[in-house]
N, CA, C and O atoms as a CHARMM CRD file, in Angstrom:
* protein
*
  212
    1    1 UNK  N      9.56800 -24.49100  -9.81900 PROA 1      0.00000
    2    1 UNK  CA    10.78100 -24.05900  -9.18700 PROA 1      0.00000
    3    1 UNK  C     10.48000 -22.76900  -8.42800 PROA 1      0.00000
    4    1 UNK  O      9.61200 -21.99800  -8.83600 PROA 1      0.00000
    5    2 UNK  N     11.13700 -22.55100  -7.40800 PROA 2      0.00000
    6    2 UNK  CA    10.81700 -21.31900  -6.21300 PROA 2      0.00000
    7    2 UNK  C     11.93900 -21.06400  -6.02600 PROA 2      0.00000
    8    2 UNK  O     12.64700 -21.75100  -5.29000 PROA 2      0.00000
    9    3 UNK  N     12.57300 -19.45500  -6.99000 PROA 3      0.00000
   10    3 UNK  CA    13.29200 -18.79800  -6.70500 PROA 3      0.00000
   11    3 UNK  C     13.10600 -17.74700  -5.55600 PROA 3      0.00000
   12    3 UNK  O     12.20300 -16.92000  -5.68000 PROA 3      0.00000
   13    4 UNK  N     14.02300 -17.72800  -4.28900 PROA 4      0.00000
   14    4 UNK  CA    14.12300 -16.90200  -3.29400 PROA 4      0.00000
   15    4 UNK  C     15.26100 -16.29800  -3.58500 PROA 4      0.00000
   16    4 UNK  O     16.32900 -16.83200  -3.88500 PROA 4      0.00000
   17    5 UNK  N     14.84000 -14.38900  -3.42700 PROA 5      0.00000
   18    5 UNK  CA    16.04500 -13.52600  -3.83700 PROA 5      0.00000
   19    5 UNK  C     16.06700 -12.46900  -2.92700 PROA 5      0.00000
   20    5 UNK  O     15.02400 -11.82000  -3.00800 PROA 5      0.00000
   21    6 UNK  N     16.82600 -12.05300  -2.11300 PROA 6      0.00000
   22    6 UNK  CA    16.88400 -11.07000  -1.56100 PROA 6      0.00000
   23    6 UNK  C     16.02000  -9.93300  -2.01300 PROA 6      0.00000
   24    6 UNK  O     15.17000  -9.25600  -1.43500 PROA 6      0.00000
   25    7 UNK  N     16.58400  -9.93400  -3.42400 PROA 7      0.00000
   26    7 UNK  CA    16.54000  -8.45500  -4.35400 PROA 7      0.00000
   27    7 UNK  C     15.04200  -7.85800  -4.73600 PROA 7      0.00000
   28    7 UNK  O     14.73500  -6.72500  -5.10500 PROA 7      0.00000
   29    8 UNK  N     14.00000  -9.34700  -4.45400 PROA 8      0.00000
   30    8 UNK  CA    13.01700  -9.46100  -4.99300 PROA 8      0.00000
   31    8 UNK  C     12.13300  -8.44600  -3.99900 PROA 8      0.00000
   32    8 UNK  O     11.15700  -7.95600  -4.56800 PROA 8      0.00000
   33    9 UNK  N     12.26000  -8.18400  -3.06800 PROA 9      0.00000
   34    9 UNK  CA    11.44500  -7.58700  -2.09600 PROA 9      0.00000
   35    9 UNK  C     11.78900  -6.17800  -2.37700 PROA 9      0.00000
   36    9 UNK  O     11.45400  -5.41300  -1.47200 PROA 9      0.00000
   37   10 UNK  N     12.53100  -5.48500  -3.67700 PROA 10     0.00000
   38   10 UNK  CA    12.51500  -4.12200  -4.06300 PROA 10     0.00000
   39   10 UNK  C     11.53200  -4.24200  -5.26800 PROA 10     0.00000
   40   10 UNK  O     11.22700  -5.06200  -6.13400 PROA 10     0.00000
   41   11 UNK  N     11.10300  -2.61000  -4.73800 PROA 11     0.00000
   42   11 UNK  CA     9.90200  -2.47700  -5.71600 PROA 11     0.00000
   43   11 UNK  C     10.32600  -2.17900  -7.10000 PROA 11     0.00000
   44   11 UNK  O     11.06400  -1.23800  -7.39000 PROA 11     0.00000
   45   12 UNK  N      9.91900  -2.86700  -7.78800 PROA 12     0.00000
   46   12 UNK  CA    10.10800  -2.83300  -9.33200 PROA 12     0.00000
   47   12 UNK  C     11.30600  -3.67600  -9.88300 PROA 12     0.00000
   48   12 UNK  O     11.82800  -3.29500 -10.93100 PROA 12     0.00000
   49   13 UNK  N     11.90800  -5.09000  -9.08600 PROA 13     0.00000
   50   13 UNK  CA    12.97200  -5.51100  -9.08800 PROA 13     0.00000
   51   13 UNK  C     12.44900  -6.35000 -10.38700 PROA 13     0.00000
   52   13 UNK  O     11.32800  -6.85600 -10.33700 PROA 13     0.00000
   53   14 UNK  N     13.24700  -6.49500 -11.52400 PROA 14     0.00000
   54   14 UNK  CA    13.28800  -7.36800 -12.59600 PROA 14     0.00000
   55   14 UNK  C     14.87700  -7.90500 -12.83200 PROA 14     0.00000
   56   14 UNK  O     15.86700  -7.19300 -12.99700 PROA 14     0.00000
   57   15 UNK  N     14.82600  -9.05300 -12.80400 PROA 15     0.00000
   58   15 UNK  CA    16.26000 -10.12600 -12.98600 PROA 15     0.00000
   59   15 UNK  C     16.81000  -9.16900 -14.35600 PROA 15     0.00000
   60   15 UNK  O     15.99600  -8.73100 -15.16900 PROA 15     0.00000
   61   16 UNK  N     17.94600  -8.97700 -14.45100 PROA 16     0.00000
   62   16 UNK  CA    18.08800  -8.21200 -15.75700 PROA 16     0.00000
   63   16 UNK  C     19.24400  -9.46300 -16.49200 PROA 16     0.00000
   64   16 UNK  O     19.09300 -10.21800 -17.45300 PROA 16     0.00000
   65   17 UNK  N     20.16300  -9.29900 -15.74000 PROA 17     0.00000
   66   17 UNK  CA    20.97300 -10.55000 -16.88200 PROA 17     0.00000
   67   17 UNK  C     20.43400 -11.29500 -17.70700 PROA 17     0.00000
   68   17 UNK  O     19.21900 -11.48000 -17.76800 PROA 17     0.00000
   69   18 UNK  N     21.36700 -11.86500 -18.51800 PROA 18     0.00000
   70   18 UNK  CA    20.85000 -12.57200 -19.69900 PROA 18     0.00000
   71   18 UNK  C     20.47500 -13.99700 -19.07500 PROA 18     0.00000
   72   18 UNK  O     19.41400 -14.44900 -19.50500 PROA 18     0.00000
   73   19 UNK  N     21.15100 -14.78400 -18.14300 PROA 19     0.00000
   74   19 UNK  CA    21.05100 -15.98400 -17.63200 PROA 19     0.00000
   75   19 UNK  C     19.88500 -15.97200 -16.50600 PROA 19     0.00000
   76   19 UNK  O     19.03100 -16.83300 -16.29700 PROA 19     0.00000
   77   20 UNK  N     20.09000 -14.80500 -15.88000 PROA 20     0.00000
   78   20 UNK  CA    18.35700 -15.10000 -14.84700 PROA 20     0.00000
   79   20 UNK  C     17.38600 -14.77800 -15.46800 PROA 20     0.00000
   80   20 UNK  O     16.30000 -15.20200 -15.07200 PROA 20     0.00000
   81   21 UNK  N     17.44900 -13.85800 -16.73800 PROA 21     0.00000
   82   21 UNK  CA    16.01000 -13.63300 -17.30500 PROA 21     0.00000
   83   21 UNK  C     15.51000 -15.17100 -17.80200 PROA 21     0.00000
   84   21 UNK  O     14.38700 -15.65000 -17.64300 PROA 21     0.00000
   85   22 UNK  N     16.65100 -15.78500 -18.43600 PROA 22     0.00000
   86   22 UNK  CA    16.40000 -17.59200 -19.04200 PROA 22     0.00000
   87   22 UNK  C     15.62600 -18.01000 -18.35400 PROA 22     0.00000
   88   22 UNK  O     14.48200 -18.37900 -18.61600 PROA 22     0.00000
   89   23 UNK  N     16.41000 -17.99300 -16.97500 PROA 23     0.00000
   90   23 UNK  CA    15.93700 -19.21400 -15.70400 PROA 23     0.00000
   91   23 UNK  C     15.00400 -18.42100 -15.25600 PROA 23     0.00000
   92   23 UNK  O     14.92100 -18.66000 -14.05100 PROA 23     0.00000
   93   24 UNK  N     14.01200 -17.34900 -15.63900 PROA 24     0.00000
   94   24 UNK  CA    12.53600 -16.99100 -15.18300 PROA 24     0.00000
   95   24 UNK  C     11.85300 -17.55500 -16.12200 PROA 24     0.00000
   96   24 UNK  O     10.73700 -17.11900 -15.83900 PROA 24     0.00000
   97   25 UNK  N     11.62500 -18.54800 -17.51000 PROA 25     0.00000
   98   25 UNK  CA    10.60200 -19.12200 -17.29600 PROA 25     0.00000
   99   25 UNK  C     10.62000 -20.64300 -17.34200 PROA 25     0.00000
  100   25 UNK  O     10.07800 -21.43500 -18.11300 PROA 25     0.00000
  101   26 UNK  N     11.33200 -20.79600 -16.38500 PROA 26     0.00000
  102   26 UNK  CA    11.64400 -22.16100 -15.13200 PROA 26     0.00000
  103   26 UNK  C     11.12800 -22.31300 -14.18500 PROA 26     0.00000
  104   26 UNK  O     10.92300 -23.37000 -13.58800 PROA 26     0.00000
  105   27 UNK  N     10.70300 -20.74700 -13.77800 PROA 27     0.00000
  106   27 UNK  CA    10.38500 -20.31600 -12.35600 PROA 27     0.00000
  107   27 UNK  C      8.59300 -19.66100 -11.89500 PROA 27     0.00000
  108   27 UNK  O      8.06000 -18.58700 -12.17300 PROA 27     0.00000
  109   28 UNK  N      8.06100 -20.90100 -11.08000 PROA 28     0.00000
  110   28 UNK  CA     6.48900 -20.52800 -10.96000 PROA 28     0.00000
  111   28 UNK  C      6.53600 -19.57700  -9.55400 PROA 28     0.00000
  112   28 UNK  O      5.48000 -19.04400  -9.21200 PROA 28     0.00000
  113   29 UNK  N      7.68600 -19.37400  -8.78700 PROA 29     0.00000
  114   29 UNK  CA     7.80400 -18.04800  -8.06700 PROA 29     0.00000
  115   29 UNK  C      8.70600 -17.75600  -7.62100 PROA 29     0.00000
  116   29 UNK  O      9.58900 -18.43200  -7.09200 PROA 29     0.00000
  117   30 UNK  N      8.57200 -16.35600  -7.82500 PROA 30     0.00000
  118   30 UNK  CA     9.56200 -15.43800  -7.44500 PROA 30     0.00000
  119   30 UNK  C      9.45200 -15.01700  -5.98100 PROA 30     0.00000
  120   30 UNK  O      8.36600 -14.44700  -5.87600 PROA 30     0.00000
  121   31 UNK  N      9.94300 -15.03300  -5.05900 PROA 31     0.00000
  122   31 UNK  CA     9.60600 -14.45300  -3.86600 PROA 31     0.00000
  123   31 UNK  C     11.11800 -13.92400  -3.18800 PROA 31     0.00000
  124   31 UNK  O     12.26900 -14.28200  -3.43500 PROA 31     0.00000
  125   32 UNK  N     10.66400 -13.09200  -2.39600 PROA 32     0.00000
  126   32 UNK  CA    11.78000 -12.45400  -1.20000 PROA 32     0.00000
  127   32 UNK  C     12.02700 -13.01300  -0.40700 PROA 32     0.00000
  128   32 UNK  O     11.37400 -13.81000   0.26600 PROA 32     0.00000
  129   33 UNK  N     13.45500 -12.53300  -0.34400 PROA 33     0.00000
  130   33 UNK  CA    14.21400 -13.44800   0.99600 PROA 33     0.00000
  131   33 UNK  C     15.14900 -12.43200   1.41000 PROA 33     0.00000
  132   33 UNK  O     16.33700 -12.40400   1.08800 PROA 33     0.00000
  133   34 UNK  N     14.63000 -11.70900   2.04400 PROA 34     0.00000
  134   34 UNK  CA    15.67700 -10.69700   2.75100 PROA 34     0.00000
  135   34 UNK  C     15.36600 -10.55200   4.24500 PROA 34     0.00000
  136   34 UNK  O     15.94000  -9.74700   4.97800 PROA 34     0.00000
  137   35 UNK  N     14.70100 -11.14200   4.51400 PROA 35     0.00000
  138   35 UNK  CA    14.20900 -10.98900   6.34300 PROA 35     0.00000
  139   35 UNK  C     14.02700 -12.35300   6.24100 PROA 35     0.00000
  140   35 UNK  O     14.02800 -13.03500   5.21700 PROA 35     0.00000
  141   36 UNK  N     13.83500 -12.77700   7.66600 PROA 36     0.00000
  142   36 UNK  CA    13.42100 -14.01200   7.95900 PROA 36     0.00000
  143   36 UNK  C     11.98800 -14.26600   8.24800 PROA 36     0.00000
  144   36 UNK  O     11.52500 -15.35400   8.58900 PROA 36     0.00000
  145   37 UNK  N     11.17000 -12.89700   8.04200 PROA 37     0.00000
  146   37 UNK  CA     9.58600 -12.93500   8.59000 PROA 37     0.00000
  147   37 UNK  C      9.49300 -13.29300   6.43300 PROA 37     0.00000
  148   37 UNK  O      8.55500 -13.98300   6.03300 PROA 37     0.00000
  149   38 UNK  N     10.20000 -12.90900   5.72200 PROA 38     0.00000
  150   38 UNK  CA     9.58000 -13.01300   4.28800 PROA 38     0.00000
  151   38 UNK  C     10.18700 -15.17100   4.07700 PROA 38     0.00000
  152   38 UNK  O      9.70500 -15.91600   3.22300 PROA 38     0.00000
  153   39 UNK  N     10.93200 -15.46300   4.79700 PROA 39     0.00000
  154   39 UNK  CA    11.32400 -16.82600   5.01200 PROA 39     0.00000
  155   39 UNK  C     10.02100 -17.43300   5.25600 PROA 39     0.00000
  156   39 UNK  O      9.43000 -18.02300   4.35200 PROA 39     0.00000
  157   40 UNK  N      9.46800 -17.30200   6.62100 PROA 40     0.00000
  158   40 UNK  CA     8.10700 -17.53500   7.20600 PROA 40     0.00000
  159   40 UNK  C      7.01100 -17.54900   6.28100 PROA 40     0.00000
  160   40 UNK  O      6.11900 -18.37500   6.47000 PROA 40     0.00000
  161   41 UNK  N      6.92700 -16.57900   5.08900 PROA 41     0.00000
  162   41 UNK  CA     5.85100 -16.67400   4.30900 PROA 41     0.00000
  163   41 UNK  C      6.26500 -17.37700   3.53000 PROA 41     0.00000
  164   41 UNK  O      5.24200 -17.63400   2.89600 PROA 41     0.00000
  165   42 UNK  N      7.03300 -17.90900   3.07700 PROA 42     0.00000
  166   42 UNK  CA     7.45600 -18.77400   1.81500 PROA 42     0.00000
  167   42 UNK  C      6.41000 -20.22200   1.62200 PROA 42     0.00000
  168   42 UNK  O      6.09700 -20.78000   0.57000 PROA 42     0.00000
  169   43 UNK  N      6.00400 -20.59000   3.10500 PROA 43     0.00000
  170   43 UNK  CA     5.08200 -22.07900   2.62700 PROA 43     0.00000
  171   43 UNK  C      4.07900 -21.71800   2.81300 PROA 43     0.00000
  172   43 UNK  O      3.40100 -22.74200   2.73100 PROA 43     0.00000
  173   44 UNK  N      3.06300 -20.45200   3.14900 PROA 44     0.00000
  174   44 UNK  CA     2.29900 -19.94500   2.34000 PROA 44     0.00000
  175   44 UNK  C      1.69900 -19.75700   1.27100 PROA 44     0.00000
  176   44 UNK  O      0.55800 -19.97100   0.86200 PROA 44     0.00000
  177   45 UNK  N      3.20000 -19.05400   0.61200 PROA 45     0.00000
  178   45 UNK  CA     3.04300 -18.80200  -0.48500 PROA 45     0.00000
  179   45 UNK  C      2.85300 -20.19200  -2.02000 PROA 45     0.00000
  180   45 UNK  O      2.47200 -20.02500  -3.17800 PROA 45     0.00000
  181   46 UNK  N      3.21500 -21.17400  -1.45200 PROA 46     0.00000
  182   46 UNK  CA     4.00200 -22.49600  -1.95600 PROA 46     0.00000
  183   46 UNK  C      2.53300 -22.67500  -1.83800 PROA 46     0.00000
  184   46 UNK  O      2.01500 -22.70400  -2.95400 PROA 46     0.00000
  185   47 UNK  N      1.68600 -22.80400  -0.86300 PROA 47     0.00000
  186   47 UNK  CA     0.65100 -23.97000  -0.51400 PROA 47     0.00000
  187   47 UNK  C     -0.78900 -23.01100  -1.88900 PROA 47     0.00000
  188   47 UNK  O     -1.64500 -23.51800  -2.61500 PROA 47     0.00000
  189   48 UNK  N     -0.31300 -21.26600  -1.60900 PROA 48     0.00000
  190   48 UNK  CA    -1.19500 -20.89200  -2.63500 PROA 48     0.00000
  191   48 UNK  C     -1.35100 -21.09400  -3.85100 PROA 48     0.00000
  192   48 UNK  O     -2.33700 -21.29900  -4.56000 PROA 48     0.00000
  193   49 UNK  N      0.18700 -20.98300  -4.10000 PROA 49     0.00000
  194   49 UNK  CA     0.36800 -21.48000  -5.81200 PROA 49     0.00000
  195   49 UNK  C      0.15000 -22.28300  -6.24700 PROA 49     0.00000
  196   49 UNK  O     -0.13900 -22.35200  -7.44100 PROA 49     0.00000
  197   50 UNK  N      0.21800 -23.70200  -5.07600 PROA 50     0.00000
  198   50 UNK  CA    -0.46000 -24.97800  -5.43000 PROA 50     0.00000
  199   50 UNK  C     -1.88000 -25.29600  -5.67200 PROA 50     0.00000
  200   50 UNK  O     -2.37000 -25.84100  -6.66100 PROA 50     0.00000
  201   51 UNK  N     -2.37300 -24.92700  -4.76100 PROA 51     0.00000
  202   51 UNK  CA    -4.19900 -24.46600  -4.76400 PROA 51     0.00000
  203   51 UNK  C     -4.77200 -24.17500  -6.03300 PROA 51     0.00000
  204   51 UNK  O     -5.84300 -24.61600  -6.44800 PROA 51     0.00000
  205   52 UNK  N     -3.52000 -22.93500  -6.98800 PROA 52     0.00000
  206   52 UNK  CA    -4.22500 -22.81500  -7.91500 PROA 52     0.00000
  207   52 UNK  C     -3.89700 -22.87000  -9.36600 PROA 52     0.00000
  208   52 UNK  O     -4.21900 -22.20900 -10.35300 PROA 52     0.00000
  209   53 UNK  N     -2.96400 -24.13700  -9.08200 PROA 53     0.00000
  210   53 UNK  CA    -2.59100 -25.34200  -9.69600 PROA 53     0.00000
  211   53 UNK  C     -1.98400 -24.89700 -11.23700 PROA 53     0.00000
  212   53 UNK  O     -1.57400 -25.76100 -12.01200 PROA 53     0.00000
C-alpha cells in the first residue's frame, strides 16, 4: 500500500493518531504529496521499492 500525504514532506513528520499509526504497518510507503514535482516522483519511487522486493 502507498500512502501519499501532504504532511509527509515535513521533516520529522510521524502519523501520530491512534488509527494512522495502525494503518502504518499496512503501508510499504510513505511518501509526499504536497507539490506536484513530489507527484512526479511517486513511480519512481514505486518502481524502487519494487526492485527491492
Amino acid at each position: 500500500m502507498i500512502w501519499l500525504n501532504p504532511r509527509a514532506a515535513t521533516p520529522g513528520f510521524v502519523p501520530r493518531t491512534a488509527t494512522m499509526t495502525a494503518a502504518l504497518t499496512y503501508v510499504d510507503l510513505l511518501l509526499p504529496a504536497d507539490s506536484f514535482a513530489d507527484l512526479l516522483r511517486v513511480p519512481g519511487e514505486v518502481a524502487r521499492h519494487a526492485r527491492r522486493g
